[in-house]
Phi, psi and omega in degrees: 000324190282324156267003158273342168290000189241008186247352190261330204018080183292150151004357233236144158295340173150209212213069191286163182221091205292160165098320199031074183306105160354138148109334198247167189324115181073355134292043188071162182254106149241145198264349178305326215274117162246129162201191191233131178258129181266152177251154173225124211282156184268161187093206179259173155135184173245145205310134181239160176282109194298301148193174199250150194244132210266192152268141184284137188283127174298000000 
């Protein structure tokens, strides 16, 4: 998530990932693990989904 935010640099104040979903950074290594990193846009709207992080291919 973090170099496409740096290769699209969209709009955004950053990039939460609610939850401490299995799988994502510092919460275990599960290769099982999906969820979606949200981005939060500068200005007004409300946080939208950014991409969804997929379970890892063996």
């Amino acid at each position: 998530a973090v170099r496409r935010l740096l290769q699209e640099r969209p709009p955004v104040r950053g990039l939460a990932v609610p939850g401490m979903p299995p799988g994502s950074l510092g919460m275990g290594d599960d290769p099982q693990a999906s969820y979606a990193v949200y981005a939060v846009p500068s200005g007004t709207g409300a946080p939208y989904v950014f991409m969804e992080v997929r379970p890892r291919k063996a």
